[in-house]
N, CA, C and O of each residue as an XYZ file, in Angstrom:
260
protein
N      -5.404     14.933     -2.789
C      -5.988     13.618     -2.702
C      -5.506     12.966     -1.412
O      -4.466     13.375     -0.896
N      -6.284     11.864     -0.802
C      -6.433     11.794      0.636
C      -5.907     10.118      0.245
O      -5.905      9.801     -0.945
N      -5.530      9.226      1.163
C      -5.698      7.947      0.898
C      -6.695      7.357      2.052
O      -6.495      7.718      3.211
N      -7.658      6.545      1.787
C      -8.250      6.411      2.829
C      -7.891      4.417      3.546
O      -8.563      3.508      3.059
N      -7.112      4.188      4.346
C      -5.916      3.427      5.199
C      -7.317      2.636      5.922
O      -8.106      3.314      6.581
N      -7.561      0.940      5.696
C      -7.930      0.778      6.931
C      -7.035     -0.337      7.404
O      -6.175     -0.794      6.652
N      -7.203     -0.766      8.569
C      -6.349     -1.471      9.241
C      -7.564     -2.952      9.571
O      -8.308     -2.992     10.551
N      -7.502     -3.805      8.721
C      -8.340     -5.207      8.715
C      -7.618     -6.167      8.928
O      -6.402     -6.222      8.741
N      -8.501     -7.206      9.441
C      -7.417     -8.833      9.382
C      -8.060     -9.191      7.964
O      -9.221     -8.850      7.736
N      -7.389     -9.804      7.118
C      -8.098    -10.841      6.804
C      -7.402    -11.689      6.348
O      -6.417    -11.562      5.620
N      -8.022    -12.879      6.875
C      -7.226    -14.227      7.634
C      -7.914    -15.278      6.252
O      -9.101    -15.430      5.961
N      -6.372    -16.043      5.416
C      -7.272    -16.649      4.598
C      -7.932    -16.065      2.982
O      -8.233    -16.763      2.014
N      -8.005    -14.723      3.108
C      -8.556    -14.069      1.952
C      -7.967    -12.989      1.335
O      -7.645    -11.917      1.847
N      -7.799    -13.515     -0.303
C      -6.963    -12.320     -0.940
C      -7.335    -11.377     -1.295
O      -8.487    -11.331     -1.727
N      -6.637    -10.375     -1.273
C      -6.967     -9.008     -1.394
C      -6.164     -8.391     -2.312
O      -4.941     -8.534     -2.326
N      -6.928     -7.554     -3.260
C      -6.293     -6.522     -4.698
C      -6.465     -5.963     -4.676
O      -7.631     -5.635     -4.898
N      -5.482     -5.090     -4.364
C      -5.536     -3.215     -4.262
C      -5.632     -2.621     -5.739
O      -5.063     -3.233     -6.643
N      -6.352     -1.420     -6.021
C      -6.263     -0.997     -7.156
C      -5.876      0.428     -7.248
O      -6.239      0.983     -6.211
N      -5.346      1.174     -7.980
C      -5.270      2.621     -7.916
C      -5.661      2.833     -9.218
O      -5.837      1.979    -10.086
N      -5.804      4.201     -9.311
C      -6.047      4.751    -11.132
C      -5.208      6.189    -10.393
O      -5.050      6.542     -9.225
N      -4.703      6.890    -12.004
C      -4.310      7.611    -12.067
C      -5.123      8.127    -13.521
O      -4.971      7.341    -14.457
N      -5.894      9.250    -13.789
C      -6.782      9.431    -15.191
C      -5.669     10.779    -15.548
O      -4.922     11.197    -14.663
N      -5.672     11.242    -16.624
C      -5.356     11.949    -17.038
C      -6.021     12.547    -18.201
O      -7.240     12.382    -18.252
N      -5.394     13.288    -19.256
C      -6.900     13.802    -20.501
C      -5.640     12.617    -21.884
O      -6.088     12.443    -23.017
N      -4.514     12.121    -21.583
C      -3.864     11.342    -22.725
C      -3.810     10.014    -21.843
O      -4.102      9.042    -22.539
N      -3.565      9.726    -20.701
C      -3.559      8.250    -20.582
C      -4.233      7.942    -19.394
O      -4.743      8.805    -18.680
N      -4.255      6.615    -19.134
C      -4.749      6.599    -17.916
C      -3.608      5.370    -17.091
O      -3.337      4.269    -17.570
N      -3.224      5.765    -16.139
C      -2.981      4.155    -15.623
C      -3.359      3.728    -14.282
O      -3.726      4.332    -13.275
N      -3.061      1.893    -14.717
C      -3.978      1.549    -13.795
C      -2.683      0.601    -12.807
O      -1.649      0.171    -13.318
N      -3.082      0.423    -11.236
C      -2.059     -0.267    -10.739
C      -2.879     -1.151    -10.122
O      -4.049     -0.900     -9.833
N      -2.269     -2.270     -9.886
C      -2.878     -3.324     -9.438
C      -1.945     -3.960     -8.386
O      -0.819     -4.109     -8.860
N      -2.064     -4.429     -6.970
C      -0.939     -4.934     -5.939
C      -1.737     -5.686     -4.929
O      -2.891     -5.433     -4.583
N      -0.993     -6.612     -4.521
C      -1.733     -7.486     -3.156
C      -0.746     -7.166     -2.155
O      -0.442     -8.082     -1.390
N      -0.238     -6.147     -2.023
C       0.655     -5.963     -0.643
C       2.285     -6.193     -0.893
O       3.114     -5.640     -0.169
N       2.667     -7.091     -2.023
C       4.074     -7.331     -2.186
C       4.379     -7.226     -3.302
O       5.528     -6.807     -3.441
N       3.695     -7.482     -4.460
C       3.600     -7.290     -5.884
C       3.063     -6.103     -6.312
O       2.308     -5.457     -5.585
N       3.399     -5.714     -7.515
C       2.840     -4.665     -8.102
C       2.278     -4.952     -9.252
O       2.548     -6.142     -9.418
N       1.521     -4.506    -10.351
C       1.415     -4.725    -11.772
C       1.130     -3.195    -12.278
O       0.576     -2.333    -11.595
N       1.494     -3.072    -13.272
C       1.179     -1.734    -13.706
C       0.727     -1.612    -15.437
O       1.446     -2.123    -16.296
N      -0.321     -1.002    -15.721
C      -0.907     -0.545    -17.242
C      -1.040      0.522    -17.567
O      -1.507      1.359    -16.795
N      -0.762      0.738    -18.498
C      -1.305      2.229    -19.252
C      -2.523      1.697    -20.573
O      -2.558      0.710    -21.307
N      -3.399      2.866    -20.410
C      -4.120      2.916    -21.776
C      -4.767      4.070    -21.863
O      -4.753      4.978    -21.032
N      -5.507      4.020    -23.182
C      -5.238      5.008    -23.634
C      -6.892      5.964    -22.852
O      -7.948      5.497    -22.426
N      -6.461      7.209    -22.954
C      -7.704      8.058    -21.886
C      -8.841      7.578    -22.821
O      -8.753      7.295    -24.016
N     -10.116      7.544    -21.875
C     -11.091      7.048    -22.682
C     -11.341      5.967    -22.962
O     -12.472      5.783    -23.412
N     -10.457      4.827    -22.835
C     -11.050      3.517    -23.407
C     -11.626      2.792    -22.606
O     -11.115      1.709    -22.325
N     -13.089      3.270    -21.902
C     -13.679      2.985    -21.411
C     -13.771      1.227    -21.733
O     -13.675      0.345    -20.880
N     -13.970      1.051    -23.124
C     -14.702     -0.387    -23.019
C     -12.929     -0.947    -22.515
O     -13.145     -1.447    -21.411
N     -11.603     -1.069    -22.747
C     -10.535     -1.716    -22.647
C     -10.791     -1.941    -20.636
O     -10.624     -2.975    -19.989
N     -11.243     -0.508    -20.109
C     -11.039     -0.571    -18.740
C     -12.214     -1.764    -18.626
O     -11.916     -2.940    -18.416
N     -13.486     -1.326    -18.784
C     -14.799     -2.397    -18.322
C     -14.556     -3.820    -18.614
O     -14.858     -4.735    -17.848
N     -14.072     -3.937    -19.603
C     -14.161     -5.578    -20.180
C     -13.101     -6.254    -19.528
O     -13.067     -7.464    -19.306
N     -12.022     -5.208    -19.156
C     -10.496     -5.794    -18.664
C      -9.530     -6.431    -19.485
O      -8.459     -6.965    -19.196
N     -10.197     -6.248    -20.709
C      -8.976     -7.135    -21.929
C      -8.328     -6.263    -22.030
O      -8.599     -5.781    -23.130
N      -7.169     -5.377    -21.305
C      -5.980     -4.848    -21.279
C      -5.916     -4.894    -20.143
O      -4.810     -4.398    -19.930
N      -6.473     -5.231    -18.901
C      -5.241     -5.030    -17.805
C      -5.742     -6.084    -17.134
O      -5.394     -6.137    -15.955
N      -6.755     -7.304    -17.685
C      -6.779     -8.579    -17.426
C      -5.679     -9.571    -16.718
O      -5.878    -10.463    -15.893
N      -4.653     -9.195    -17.213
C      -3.398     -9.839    -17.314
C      -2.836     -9.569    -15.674
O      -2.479    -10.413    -14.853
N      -2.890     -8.386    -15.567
C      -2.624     -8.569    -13.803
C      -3.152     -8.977    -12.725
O      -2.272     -9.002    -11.865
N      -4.087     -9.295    -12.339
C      -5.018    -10.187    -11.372
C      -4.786    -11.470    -11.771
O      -5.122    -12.288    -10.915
N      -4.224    -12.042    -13.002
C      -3.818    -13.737    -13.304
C      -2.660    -13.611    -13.035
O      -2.047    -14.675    -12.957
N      -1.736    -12.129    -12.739
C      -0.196    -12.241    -12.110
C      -0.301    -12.707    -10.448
O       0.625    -13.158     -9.775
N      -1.350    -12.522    -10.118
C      -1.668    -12.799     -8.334
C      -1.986    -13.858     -8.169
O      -1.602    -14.250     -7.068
N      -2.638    -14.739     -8.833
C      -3.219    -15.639     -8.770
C      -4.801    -15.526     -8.586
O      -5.456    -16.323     -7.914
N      -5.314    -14.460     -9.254
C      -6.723    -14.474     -9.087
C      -7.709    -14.519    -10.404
O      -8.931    -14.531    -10.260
């Protein structure tokens, strides 16, 4: 796996990095604006928990977003 790096200004506007890590038992998810981190696990498959965000909701209101 590759990371793909760009190098932007942005002046004024926040930005939320996301990663996933899937697996076939969990999945997790990371969430960071450059200085913070947040981190979730759930469970593989729970598609609707990922779409709706009522489990990892909670980190983007840790950023202030």
């Amino acid at each position: 796996m590759t990371a793909d790096l760009q190098d932007q200004a942005y002046v004024n506007e926040a930005v939320l990095y996301m990663a996933l890590e899937l697996s076939n038992a969990k999945w997790r998810l990371a969430f960071g604006e450059g200085t913070r981190q947040c981190h979730v696990v759930i469970a593989a498959g729970d598609v609707a928990s990922f779409a709706t965000g009522s489990t990892a909701s909670w980190c983007p209101r840790e950023f202030g977003f």
